[in-house]
C-alpha positions as CSV (number, residue, x, y, z in Angstrom):
1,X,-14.0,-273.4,100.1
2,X,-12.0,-270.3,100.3
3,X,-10.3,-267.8,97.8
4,X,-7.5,-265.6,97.8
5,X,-8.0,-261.5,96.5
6,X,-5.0,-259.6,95.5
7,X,-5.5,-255.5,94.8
8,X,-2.6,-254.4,93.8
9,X,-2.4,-251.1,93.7
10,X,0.6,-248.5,93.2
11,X,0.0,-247.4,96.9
12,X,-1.1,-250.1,98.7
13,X,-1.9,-253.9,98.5
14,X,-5.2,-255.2,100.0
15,X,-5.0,-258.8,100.0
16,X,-8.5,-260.8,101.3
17,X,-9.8,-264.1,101.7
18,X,-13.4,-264.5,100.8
19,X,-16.0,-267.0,100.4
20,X,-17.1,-267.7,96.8
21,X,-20.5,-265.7,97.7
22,X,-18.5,-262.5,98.2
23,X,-18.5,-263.0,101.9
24,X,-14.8,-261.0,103.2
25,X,-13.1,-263.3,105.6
26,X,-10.5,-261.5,106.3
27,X,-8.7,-258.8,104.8
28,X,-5.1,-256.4,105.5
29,X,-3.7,-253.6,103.5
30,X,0.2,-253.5,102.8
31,X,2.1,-250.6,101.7
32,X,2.8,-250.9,98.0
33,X,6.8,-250.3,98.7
34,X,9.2,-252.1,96.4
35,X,9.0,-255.8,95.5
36,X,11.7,-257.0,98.1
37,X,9.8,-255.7,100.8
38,X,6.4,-256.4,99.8
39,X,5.8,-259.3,97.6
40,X,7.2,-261.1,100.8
41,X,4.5,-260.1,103.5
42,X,2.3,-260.9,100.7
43,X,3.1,-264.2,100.2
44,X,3.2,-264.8,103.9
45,X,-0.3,-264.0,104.3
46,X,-1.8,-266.5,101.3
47,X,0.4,-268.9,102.7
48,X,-1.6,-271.7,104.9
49,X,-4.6,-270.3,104.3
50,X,-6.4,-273.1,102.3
51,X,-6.7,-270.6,99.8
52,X,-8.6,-272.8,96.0
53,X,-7.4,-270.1,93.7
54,X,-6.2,-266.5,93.7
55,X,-7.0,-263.5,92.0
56,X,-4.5,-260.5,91.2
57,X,-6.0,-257.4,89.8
58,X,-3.2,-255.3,89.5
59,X,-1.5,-251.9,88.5
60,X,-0.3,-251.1,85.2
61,X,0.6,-251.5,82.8
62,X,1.0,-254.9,82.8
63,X,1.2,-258.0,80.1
64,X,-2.1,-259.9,79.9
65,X,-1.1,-261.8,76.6
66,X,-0.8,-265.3,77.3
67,X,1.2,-266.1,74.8
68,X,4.2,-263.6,75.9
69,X,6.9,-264.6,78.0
70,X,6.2,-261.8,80.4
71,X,2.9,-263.1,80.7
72,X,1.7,-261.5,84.2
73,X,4.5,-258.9,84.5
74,X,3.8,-255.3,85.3
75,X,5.6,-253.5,82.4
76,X,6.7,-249.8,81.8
77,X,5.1,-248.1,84.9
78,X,6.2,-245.1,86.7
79,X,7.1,-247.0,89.8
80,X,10.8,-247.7,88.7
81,X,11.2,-250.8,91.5
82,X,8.0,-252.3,90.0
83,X,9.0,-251.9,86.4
84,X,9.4,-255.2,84.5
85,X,8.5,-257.2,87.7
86,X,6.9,-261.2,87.1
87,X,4.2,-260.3,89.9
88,X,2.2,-262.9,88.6
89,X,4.6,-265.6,88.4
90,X,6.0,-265.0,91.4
91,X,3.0,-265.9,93.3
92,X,2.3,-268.8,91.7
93,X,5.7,-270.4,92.3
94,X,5.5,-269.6,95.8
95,X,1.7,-270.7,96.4
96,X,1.5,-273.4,94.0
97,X,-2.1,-272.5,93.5
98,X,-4.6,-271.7,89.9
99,X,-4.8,-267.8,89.6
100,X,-6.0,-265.1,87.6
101,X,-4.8,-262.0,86.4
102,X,-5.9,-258.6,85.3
103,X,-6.1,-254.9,85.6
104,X,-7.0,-252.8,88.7
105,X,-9.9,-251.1,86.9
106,X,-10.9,-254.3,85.2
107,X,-10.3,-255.8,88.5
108,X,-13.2,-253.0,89.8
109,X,-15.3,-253.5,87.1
110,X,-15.9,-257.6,87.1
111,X,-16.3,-256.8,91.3
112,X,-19.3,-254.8,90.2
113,X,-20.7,-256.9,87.0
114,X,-20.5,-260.0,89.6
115,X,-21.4,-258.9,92.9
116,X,-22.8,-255.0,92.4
117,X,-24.5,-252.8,90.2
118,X,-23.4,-253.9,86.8
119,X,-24.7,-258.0,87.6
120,X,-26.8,-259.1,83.9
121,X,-25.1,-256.2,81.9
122,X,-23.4,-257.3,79.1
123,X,-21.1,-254.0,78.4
124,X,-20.4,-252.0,80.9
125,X,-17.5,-249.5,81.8
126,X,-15.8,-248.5,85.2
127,X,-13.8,-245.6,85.5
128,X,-12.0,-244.9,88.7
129,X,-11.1,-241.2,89.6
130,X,-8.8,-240.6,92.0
131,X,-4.6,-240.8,92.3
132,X,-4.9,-241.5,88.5
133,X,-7.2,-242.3,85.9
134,X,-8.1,-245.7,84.5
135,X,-11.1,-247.4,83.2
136,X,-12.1,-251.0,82.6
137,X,-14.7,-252.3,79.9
138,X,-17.0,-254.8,80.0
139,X,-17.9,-255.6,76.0
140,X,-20.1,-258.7,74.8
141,X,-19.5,-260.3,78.4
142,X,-16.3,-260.5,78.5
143,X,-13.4,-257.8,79.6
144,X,-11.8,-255.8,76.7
145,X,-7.6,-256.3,76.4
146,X,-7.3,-256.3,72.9
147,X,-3.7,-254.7,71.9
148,X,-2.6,-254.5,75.5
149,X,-4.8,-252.9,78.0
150,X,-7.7,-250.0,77.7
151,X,-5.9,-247.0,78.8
152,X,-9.1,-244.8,79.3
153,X,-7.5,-242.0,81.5
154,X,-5.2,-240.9,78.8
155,X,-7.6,-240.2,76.5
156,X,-6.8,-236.6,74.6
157,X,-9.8,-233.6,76.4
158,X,-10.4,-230.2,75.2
159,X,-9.5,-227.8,77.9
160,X,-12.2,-225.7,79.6
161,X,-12.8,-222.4,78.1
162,X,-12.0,-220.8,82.0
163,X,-8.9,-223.4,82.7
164,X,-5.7,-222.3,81.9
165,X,-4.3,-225.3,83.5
166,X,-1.5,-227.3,81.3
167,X,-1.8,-230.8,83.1
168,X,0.4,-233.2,84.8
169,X,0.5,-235.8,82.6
170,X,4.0,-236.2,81.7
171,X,3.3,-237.7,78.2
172,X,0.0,-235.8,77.2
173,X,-0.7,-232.8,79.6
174,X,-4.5,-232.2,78.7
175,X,-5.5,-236.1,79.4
176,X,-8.5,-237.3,81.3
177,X,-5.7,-237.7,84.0
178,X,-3.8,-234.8,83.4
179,X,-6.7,-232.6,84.2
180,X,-9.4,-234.5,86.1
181,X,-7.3,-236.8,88.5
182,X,-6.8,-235.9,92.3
183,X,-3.3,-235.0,91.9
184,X,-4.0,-232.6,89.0
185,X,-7.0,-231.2,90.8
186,X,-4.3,-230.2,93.7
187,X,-2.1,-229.0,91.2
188,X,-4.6,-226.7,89.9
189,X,-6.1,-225.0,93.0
190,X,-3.1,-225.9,95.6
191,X,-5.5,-227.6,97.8
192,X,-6.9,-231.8,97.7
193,X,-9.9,-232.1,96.2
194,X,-11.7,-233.1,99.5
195,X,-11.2,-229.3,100.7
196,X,-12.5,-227.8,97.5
197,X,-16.1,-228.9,98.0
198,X,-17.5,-225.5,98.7
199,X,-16.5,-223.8,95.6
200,X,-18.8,-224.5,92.5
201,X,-16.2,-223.4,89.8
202,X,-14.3,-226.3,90.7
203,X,-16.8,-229.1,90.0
204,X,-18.2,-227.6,86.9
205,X,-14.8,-227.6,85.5
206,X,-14.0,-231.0,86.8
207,X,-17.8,-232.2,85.6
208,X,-16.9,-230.8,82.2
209,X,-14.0,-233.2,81.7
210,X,-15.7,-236.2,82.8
211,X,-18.7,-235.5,81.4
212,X,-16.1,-234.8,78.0
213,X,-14.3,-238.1,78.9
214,X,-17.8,-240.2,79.2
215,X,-19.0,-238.9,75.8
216,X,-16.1,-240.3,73.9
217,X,-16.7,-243.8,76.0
218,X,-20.3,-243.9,74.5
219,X,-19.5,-243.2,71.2
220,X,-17.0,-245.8,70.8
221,X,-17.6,-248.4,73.2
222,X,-21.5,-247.9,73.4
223,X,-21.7,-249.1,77.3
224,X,-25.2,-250.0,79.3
225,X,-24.0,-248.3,81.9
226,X,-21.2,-246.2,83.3
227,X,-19.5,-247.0,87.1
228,X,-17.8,-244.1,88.5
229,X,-15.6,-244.7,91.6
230,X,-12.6,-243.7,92.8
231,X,-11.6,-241.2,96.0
232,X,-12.2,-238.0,93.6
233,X,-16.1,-239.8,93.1
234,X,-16.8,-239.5,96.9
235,X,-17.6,-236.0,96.1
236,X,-21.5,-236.9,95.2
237,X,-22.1,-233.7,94.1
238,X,-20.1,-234.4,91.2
239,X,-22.8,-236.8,89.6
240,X,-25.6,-234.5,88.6
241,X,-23.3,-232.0,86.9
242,X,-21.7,-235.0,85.4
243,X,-24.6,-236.2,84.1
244,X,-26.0,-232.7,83.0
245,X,-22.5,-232.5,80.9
246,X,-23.0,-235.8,79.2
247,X,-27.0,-234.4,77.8
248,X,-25.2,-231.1,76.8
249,X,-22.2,-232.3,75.2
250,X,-24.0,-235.3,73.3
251,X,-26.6,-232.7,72.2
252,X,-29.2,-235.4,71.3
253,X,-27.0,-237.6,68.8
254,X,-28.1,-240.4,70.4
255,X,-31.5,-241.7,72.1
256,X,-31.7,-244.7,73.6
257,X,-33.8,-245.6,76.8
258,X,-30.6,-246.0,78.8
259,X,-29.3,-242.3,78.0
260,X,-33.2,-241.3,78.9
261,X,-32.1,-242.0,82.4
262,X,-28.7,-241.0,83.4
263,X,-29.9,-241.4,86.7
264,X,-29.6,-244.7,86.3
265,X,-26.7,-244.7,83.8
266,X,-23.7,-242.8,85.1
267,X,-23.9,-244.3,88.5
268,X,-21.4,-244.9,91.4
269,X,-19.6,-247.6,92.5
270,X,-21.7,-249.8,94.8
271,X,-19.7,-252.2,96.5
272,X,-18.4,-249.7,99.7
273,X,-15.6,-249.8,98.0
274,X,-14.9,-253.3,97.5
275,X,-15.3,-253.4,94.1
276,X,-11.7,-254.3,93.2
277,X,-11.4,-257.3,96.3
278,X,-14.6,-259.0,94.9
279,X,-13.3,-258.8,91.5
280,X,-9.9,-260.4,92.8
281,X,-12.8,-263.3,94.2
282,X,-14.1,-263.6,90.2
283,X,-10.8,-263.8,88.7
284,X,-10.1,-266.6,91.4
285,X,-13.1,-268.2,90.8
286,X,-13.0,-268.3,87.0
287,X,-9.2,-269.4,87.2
288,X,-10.1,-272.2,89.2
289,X,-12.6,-273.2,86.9
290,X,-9.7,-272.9,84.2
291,X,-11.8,-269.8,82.8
């Protein structure tokens, strides 16, 4: 028995076929362009594939209320063509098969409490840094949607005392992603983040706001661990000054055995980055089994 994986991402879609241990069959990446010319050559590849169930995890934000009539429709996001678009319904009409449906982050994060790092973890987090910011949560075993979505990235961040740097966001300037994405790092310096490696002030400013950011997600959400992927997170020497924020900035407040060992806590993604296809193969799996 086979399954179909759907990441949907705002640049690209990587669509997979995998075996229900997480084996990858086969997998292709298509150019997140506008519905008309995507949705199409996805289809196409699903299609006689034998496929039990699909799984979408997908870019946002979208509608994960059952209830709503625009159940499975990506909502108000920047990417005019996609906005208000029935991704979800479309691909069950044309592949006439059960399927889930949820965030890209949450997508990420059930890939890595199922297959990776996070497996036996009850609450868990996974932030990915990179284009932009999000961050799926893991709380009591099952993923958080509550109102809508988390929207981690655009949580509010005190600036760093030597930044001067407004932010991109267009709604909130000094957000997690206004300041600590890839696109606002390049804004900042005029240069991707991949050819600032060399020059420390960078990462200790960029450490201070996630470090910043991961302190408010332990206060409120109280995680067992922390994921951190994302193409900004492929700078490793970003996780020792990220942890070494998180000590500082929680000053003590709390002491538990997981915080003892943020080694072992703030962690990164550990699925080569396949976090997001094997979390497509959960959401399959679980629809299938009318989860």
């Amino acid at each position: 028995m086979v399954y179909g994986a759907l990441e949907a991402g705002g640049t690209k879609m990587i669509c997979a076929i995998c075996k229900e241990n997480g084996e990858i069959l086969e997998q292709v990446s298509i150019p997140t362009s506008s519905p008309d010319e995507t949705m199409p050559r996805v289809i196409d590849f699903f299609k006689d594939k034998g496929i039990a169930a699909l799984g979408v995890a997908c870019f946002g934000p979208i509608d994960l209320d059952k209830s709503s009539e625009t159940y499975g429709y990506i909502t108000s996001t920047p990417k005019v063509k996609w906005q208000n678009y029935p991704i979800l319904p479309v691909i069950e009409k044309a592949l006439s098969v059960p399927a889930g449906f949820d965030t890209d982050v949450n997508g990420s994060l059930l890939g890595e409490v199922s297959f990776g790092s996070g497996r036996g973890l009850e609450n868990a987090v996974y932030i990915t840094i990179g284009t932009g910011i999000g961050g799926g949560v893991l709380s009591n075993g099952k993923l958080l949607h509550g109102m809508l979505h988390p929207e981690l990235g655009h949580m509010i961040l005190v600036p760093h005392e030597k930044d001067h740097f407004q932010g991109i966001c267009p709604f909130h300037k000094n957000c997690f992603e206004g300041m600590a994405s890839g696109p606002a790092m390049e804004a900042r310096y005029g240069k991707k983040a991949d050819s600032l490696s060399g020059i420390p002030l960078v990462w200790e400013i960029e450490a201070y706001y996630i470090g910043q950011a991961l302190c408010n997600i332990i206060l409120t959400l109280s995680p067992e661990r922390i994921i951190l992927g994302g193409g900004v997170m492929h700078q490793m020497q970003l996780f020792p000054l990220i942890r070494k924020q998180v000590k500082e900035q929680l000053n003590g407040y709390i002491k538990t055995k997981e915080l003892a060992d943020l080694d072992n806590y703030i962690v990164p993604a550990s699925l080569n980055d396949n976090q997001g296809v094997l979390g497509c193969l959960q959401l399959a799996i679980n629809a299938r089994k009318g989860k």
